[in-house]
mmCIF file of the C-alpha atoms, coordinates in Angstrom:
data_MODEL
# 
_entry.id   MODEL 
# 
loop_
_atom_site.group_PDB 
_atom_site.id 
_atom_site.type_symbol 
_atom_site.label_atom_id 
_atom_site.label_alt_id 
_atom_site.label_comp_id 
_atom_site.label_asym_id 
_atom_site.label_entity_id 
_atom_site.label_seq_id 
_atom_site.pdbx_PDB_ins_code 
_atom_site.Cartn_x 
_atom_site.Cartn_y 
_atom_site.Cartn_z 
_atom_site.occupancy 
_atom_site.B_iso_or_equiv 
_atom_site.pdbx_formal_charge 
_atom_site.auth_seq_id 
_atom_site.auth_comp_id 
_atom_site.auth_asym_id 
_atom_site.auth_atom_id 
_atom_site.pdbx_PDB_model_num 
ATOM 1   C CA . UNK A 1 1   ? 24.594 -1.602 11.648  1.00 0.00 ? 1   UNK A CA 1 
ATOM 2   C CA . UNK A 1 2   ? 21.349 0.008  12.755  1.00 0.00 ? 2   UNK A CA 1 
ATOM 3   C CA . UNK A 1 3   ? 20.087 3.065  10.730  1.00 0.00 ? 3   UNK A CA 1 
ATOM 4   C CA . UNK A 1 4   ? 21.246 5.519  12.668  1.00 0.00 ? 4   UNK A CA 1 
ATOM 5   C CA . UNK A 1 5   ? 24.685 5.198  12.182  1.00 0.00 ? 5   UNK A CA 1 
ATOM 6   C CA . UNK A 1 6   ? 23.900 4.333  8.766   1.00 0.00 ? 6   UNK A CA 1 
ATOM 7   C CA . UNK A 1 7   ? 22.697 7.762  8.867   1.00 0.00 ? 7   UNK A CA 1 
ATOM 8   C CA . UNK A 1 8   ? 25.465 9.634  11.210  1.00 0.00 ? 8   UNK A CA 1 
ATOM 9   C CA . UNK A 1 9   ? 27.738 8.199  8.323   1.00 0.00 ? 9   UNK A CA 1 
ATOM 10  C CA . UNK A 1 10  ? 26.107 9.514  5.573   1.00 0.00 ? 10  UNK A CA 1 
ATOM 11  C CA . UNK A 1 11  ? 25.908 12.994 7.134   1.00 0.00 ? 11  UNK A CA 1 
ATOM 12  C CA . UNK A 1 12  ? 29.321 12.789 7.616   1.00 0.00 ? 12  UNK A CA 1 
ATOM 13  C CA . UNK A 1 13  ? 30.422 12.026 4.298   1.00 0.00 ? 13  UNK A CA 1 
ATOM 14  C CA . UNK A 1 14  ? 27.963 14.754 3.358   1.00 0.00 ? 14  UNK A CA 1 
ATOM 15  C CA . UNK A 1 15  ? 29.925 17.495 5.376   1.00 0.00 ? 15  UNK A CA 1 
ATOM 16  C CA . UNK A 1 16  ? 32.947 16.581 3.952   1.00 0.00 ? 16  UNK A CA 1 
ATOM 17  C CA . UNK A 1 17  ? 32.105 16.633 0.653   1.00 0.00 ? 17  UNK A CA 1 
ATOM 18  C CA . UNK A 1 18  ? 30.940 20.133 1.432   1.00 0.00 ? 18  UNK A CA 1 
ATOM 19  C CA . UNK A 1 19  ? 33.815 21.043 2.998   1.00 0.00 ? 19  UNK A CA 1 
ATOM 20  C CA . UNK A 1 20  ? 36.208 19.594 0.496   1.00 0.00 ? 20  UNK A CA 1 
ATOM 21  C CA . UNK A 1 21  ? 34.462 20.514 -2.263  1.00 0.00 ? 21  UNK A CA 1 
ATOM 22  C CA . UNK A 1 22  ? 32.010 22.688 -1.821  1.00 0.00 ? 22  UNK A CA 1 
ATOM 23  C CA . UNK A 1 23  ? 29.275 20.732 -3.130  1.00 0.00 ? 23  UNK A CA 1 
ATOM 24  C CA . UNK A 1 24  ? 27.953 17.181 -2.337  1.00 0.00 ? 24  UNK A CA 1 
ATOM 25  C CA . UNK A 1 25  ? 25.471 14.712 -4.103  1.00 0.00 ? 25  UNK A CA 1 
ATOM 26  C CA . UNK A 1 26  ? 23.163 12.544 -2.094  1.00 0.00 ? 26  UNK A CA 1 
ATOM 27  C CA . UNK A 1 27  ? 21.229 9.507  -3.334  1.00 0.00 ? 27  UNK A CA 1 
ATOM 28  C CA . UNK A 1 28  ? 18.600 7.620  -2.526  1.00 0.00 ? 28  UNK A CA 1 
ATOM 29  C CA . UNK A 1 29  ? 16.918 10.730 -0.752  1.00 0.00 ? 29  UNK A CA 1 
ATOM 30  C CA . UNK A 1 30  ? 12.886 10.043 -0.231  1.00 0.00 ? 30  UNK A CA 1 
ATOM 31  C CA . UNK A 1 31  ? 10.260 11.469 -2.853  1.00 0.00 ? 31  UNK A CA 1 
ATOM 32  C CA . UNK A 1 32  ? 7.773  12.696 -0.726  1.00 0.00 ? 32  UNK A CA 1 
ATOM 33  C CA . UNK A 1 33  ? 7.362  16.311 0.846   1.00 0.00 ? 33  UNK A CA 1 
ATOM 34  C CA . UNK A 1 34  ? 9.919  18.163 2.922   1.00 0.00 ? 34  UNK A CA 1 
ATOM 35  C CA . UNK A 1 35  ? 12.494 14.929 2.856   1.00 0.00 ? 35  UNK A CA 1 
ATOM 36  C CA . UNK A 1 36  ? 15.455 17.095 1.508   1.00 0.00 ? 36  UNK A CA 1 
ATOM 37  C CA . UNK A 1 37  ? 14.431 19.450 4.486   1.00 0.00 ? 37  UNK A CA 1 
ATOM 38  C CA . UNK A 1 38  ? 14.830 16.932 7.014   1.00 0.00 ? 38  UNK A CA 1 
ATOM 39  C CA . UNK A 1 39  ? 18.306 16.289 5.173   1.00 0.00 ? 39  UNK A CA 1 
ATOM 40  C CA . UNK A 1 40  ? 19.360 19.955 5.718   1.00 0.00 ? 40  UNK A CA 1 
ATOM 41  C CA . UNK A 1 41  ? 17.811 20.177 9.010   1.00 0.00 ? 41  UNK A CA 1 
ATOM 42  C CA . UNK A 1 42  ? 19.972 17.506 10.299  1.00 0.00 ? 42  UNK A CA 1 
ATOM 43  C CA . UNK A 1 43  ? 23.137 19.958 9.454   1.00 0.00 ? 43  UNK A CA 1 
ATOM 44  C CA . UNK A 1 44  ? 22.195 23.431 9.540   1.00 0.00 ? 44  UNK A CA 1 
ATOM 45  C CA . UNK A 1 45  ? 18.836 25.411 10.418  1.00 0.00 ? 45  UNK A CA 1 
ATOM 46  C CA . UNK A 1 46  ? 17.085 26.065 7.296   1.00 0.00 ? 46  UNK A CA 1 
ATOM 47  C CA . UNK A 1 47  ? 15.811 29.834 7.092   1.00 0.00 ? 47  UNK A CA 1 
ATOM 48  C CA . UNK A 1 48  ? 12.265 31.247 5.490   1.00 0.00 ? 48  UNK A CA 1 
ATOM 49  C CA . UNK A 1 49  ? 13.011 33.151 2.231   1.00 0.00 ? 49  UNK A CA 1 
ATOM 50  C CA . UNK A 1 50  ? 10.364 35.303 0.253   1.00 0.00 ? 50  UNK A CA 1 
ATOM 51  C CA . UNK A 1 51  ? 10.011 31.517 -1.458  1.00 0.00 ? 51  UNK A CA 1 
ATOM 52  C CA . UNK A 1 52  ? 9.144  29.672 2.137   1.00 0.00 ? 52  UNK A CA 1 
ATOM 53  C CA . UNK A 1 53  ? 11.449 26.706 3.984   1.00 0.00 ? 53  UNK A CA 1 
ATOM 54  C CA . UNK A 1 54  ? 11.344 24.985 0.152   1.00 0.00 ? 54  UNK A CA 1 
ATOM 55  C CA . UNK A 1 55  ? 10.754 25.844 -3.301  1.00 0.00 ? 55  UNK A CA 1 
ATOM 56  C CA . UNK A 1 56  ? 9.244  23.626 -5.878  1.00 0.00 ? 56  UNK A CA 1 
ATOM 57  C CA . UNK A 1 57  ? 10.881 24.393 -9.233  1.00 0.00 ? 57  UNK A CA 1 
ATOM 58  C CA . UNK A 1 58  ? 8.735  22.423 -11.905 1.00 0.00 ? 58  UNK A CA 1 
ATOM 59  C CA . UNK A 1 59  ? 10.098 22.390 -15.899 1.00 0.00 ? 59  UNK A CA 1 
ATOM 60  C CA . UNK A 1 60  ? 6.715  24.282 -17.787 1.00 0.00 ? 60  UNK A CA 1 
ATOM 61  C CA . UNK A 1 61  ? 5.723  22.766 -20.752 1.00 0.00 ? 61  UNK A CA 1 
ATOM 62  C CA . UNK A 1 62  ? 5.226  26.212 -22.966 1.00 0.00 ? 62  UNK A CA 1 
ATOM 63  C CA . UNK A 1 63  ? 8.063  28.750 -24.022 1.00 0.00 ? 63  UNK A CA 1 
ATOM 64  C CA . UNK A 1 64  ? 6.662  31.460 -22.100 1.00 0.00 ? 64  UNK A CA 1 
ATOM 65  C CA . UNK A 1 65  ? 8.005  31.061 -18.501 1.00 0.00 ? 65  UNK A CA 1 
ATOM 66  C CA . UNK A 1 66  ? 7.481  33.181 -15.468 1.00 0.00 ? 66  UNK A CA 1 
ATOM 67  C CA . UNK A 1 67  ? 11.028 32.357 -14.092 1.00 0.00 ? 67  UNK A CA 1 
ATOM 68  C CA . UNK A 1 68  ? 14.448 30.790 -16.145 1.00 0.00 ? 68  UNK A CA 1 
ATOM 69  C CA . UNK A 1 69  ? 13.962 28.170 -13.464 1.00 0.00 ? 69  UNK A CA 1 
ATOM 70  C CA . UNK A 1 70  ? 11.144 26.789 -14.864 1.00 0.00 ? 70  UNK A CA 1 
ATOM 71  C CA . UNK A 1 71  ? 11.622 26.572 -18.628 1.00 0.00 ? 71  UNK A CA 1 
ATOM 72  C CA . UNK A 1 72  ? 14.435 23.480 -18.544 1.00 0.00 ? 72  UNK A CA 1 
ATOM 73  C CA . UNK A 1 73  ? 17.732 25.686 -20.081 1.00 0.00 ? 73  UNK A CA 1 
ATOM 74  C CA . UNK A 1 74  ? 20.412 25.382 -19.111 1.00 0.00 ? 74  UNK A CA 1 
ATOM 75  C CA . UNK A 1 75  ? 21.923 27.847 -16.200 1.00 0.00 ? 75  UNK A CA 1 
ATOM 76  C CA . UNK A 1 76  ? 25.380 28.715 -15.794 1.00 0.00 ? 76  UNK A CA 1 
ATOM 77  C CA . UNK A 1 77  ? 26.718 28.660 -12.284 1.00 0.00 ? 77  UNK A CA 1 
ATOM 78  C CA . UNK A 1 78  ? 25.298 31.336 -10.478 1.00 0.00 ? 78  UNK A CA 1 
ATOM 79  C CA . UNK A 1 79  ? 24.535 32.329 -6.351  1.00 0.00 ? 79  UNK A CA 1 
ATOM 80  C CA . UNK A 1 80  ? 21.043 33.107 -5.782  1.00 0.00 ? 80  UNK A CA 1 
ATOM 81  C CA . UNK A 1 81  ? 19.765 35.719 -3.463  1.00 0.00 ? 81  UNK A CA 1 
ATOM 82  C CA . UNK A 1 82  ? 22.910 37.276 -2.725  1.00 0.00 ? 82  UNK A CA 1 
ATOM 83  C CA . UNK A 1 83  ? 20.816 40.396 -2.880  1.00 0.00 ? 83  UNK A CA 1 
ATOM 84  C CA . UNK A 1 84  ? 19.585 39.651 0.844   1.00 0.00 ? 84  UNK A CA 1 
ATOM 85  C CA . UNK A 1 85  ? 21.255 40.823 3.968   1.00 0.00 ? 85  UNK A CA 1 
ATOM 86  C CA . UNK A 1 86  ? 22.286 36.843 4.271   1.00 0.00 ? 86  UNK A CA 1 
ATOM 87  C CA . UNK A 1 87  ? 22.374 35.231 1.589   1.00 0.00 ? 87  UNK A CA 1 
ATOM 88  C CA . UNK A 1 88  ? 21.923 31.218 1.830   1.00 0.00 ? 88  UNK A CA 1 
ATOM 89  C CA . UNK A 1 89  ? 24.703 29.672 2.728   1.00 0.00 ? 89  UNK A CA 1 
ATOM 90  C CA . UNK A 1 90  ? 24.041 26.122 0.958   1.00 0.00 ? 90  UNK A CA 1 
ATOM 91  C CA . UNK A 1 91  ? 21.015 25.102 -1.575  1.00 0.00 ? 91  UNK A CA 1 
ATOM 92  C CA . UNK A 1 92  ? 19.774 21.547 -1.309  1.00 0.00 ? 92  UNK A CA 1 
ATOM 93  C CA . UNK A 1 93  ? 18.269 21.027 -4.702  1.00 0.00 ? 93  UNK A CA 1 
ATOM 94  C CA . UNK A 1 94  ? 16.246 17.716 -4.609  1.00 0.00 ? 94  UNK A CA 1 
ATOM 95  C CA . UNK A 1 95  ? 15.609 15.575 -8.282  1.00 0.00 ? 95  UNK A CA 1 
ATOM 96  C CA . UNK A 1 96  ? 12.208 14.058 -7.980  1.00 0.00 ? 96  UNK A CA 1 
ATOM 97  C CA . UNK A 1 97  ? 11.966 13.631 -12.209 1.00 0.00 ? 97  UNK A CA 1 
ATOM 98  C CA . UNK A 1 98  ? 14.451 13.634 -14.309 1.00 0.00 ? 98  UNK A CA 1 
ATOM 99  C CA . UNK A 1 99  ? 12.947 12.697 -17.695 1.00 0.00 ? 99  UNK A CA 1 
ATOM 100 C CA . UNK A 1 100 ? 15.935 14.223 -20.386 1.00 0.00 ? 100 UNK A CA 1 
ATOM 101 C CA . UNK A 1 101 ? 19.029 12.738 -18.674 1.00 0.00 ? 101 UNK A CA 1 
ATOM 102 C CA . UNK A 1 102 ? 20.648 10.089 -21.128 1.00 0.00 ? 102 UNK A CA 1 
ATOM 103 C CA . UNK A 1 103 ? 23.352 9.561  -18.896 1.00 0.00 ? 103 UNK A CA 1 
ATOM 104 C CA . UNK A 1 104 ? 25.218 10.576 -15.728 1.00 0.00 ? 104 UNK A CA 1 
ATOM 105 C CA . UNK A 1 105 ? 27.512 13.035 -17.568 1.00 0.00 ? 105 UNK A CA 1 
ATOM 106 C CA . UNK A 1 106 ? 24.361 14.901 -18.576 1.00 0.00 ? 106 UNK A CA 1 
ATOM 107 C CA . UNK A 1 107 ? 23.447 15.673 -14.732 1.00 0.00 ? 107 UNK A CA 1 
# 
């Protein structure tokens, strides 16, 4: 099969795991810039927060951290910016690193 229905399929499955579930994993996405964009682009139309099209959360070595984001504990299931007149409607959170993980259960 060529790649894009290699693709087409793969966005599929992705929408129904949405659906279905309300959340969806994705592998093999591209490290580089903007790639989980382009993911989301192909099913929705991304909107600018306060933080831009993307933002880069990055675990900070010292204790004192400017946002819970960034200091690796663990968060509880929460919505984010539910504050705004509309709120997202899905998060693509994209795993460049992942240096602690001793196994899948730990994701």
């Amino acid at each position: 099969t060529d790649d894009a229905a290699v693709s087409r399929r793969a966005l599929l499955q992705l929408c129904s795991n949405i659906r279905h579930y309300g959340m969806a994993f994705m592998r093999n996405v591209p490290i580089e810039d903007d790639a989980v964009l382009k993911v989301a682009s192909s099913i929705s139309i991304p909107k600018t927060t306060c933080y831009g099209h993307r933002w880069d959360v990055v675990q900070e070595a010292t204790t004192n951290v400017s946002h819970p984001a960034y200091s690796g504990a663990e968060l509880d299931l929460h919505t984010d910016m539910n504050y705004r007149e509309k709120s997202p409607g899905l998060q693509f959170l994209h795993c460049t690193q992942l240096n602690w993980v001793k196994s899948p259960k730990d994701i």
